[in-house]
C-alpha positions in Angstrom: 12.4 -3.1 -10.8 9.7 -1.7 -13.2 8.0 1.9 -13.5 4.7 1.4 -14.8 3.1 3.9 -17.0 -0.7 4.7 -17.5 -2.6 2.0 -19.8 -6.1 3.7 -20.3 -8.6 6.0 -19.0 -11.7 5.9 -17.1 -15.4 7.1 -18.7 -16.5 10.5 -17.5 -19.8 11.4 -17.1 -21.4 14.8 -16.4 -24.0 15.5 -13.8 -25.9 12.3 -14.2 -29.3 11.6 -12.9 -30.1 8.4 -11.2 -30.6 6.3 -14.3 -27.5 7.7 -16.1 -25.2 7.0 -13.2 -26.9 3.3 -12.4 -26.7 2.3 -16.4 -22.6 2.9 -15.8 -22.5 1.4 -12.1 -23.9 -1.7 -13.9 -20.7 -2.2 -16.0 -18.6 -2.5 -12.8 -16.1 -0.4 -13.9 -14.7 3.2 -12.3 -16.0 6.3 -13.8 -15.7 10.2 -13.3 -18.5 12.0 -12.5 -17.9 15.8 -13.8 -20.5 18.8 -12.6 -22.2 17.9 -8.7 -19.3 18.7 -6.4 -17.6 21.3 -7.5 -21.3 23.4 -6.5 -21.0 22.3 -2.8 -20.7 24.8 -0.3 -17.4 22.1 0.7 -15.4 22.8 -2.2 -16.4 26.6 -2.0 -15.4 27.3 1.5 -13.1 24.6 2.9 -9.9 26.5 3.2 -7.7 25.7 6.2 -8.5 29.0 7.8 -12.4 28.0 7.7 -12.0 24.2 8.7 -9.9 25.5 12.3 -12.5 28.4 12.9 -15.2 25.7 12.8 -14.0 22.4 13.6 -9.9 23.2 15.5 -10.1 21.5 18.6 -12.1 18.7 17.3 -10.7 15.2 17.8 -9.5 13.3 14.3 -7.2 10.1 13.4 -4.5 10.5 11.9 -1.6 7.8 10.6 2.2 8.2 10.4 4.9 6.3 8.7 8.7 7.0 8.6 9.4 8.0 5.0 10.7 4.7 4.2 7.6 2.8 5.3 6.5 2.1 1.7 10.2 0.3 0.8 8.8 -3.1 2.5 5.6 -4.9 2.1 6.8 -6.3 5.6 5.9 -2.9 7.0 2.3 -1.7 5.6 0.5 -5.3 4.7 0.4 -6.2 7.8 -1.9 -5.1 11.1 1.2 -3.7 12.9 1.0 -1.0 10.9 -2.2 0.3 12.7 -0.1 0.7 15.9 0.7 4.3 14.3 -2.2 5.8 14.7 -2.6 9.1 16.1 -5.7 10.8 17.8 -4.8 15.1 18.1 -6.7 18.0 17.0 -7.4 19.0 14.2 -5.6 22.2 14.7 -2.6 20.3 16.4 -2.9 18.1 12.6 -2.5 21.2 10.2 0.4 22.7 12.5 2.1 19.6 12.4 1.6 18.9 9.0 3.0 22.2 8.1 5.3 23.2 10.4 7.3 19.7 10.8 11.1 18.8 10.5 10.5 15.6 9.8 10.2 13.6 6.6 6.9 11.6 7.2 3.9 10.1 5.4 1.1 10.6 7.2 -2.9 11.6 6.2 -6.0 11.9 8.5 -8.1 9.4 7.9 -11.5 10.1 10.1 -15.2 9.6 10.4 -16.8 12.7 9.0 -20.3 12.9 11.0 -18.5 12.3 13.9 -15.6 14.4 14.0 -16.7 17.7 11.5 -20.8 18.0 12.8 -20.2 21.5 12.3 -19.9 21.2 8.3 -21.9 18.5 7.6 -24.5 20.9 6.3 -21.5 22.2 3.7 -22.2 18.5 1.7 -24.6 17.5 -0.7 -24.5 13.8 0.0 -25.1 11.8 -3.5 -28.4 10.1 -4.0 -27.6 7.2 -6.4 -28.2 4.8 -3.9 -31.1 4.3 -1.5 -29.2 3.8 1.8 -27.0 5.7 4.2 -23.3 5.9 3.6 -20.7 5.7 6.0 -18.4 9.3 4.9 -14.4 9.3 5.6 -13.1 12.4 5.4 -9.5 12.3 4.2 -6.9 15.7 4.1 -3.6 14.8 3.2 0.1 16.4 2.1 2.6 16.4 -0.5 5.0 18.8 0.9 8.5 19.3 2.2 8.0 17.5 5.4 5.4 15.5 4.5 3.5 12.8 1.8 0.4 10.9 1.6 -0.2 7.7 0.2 -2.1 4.8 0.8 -1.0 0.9 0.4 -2.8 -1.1 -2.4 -5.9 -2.5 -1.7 -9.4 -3.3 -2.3 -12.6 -1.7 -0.8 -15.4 -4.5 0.4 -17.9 -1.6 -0.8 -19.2 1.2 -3.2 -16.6 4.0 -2.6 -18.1 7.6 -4.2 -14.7 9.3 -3.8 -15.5 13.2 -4.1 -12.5 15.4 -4.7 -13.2 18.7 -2.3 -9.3 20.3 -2.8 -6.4 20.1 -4.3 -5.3 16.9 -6.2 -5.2 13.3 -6.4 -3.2 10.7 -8.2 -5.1 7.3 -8.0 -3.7 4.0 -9.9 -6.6 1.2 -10.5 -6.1 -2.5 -11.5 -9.5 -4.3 -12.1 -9.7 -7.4 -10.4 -8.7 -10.5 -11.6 -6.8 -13.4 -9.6 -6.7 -12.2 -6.1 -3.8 -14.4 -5.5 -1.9 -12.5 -8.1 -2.3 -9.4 -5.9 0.3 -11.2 -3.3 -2.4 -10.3 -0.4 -0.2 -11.5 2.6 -1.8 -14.6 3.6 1.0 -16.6 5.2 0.7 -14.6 8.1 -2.4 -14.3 10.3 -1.5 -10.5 10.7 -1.7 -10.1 7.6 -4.1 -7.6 6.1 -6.6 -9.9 3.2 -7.7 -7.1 1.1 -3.9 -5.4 1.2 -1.2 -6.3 -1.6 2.7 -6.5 -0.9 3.3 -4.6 -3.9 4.1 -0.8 -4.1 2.7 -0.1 -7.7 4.7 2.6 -7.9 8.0 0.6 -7.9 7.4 -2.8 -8.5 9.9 -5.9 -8.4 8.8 -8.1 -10.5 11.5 -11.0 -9.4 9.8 -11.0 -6.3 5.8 -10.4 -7.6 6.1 -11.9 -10.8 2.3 -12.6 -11.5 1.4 -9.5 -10.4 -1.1 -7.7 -13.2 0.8 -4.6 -14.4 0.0 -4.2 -17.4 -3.8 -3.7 -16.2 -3.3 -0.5 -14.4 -5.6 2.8 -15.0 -4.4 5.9 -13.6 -6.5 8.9 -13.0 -5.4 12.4 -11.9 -8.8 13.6 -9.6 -9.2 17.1 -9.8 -11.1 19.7 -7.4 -14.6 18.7 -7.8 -14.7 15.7 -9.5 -16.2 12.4 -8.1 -14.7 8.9 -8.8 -16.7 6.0 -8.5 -14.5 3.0 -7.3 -16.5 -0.3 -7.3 -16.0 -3.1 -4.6 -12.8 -5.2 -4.6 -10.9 -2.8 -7.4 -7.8 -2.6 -6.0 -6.6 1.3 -5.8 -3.6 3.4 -4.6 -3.9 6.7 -3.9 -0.9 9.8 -3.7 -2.0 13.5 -2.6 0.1 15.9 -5.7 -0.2 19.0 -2.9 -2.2 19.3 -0.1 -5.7 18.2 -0.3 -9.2 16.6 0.9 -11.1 14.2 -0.3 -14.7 12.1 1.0 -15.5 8.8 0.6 -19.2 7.8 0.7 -19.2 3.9 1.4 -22.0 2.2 0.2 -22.6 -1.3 1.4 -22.8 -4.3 -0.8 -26.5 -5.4 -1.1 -27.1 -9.3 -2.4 -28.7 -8.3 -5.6 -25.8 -6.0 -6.5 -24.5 -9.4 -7.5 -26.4 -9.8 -10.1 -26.7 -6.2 -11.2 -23.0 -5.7 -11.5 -21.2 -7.9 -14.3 -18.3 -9.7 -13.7 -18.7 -8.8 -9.8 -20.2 -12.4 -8.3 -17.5 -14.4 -10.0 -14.9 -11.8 -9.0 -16.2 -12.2 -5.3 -16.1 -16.0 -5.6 -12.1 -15.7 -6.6 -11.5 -14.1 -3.7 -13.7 -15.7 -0.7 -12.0 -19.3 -0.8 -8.6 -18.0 0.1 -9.4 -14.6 2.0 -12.2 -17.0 3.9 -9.5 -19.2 5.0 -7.1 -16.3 5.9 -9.9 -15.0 7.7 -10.3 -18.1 10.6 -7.0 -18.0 11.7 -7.1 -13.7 11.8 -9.6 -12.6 14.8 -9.1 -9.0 12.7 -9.9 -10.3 9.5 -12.6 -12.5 10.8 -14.4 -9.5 12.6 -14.9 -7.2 9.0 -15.0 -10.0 7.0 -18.8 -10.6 9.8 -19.3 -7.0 9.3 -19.3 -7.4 5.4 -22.0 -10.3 5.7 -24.0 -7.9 7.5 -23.9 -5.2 5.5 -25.3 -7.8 3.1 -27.8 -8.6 4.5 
């Protein structure tokens, strides 16, 4: 096993107008974007006590793992893993969350128009680009009872990941050879854009291509906004209890051209993910829904 330790740091920007942010966005690269959220009326007012009073008995997703559901790739790379989602309220979440025995990792993971219309007014939604976004709204733990983390993986889109509270940890490796990811592709349940590796603890008898000396690793604080540009792979660990937005932007067909490196990156990745794709009715169906957004 290996421990990997930071290898650089991203570019931080502050406040950037259109122009500014675009001219980095074209270098396909993440970057920080310091001075927009921490003004929101979101990262002003969103304590616990005002997110029950206004949105408690609203409906939200929420995923839980046993604690040792990040040991084995053979658990989280694969689409059994969905069977553990949760739908509760929001209040029923935070009690849970707080008040539980058990040693979990779990996060909500939920459509933010949808399931917080009562705060949707408390967000400044970026203007950078000139389409509608798709916003997750993600609160997650790093308590006693319980963690949150996600699997590695890679986003099909533009992710503007705003901070609102608490803390982040997020580890980036650029893409390169997506087969050096180990996405799990013998299996058709197996997730294309997920990696069998745990970046955190990594075996390199068993992954022994995998890229680690590439890895970037950012600490996002309160009111900072990380750009994440489509098919970077990313993990992401709460440090205490926190919530974060993501604004997903889809991939248009000049963004292409306008990104470097991103077209041959892409055309790494479709041979092998294509194929995966046929024989996965999953994979298949957002790998339509990608073309789409495309289009």
């Amino acid at each position: 096993m290996i421990k990997v330790q930071t290898s650089e740091l991203v570019s931080k920007i502050k406040s950037p107008n259109t122009k500014q942010f675009l001219n980095l966005w074209k270098e396909y690269r993440p970057f920080i974007i310091e001075g927009v959220a921490k003004n929101w009326d979101a990262c002003n007012k969103w304590t616990n006590d005002y997110l029950i009073k206004h949105c408690g008995d609203n409906i939200v997703t929420v995923f839980f793992f046993k604690q040792d559901f990040l040991e084995s790739h053979k658990n989280f790379a694969y689409e059994s893993a969905f069977e553990l989602v949760n739908d509760m309220t929001y209040k029923e979440f935070l009690d849970k969350a707080n008040n539980s025995e058990d040693r979990m990792v779990c996060y909500l993971n939920t459509g933010f128009e949808e399931c917080f219309p009562e705060i949707i007014e408390d967000v400044n939604y970026p203007e950078y680009f000139k389409s509608k976004p798709n916003v997750i709204l993600w609160h997650g733990f790093s308590n006693k009872s319980f963690s949150s983390t996600s699997t590695l993986h890679f986003d099909k889109i533009h992710n503007i990941f705003v901070q609102i509270r608490g803390k982040k940890r997020i580890v980036l490796f650029p893409p390169s050879d997506y087969l050096s990811f180990y996405p799990p592709l013998e299996s058709g349940q197996g997730i294309g854009h997920n990696s069998k590796v745990n970046p955190d603890d990594i075996n390199l008898e068993s992954f022994p291509n995998f890229p680690w000396k590439e890895k970037i690793e950012v600490v996002l604080q309160p009111g900072e906004i990380l750009y994440i540009p489509p098919f970077w792979w990313h993990h992401v660990t709460a440090i205490d209890e926190n919530i974060s937005l993501s604004f997903w932007y889809d991939i248009k067909i000049k963004d292409f051209v306008m990104q470097k490196k991103m077209l041959p990156i892409f055309l790494n990745i479709a041979p092998p993910y294509l194929r995966h794709a046929i024989s996965s009715g999953e994979s298949l169906m957002h790998t339509m829904d990608f073309f789409k957004g495309i289009i």
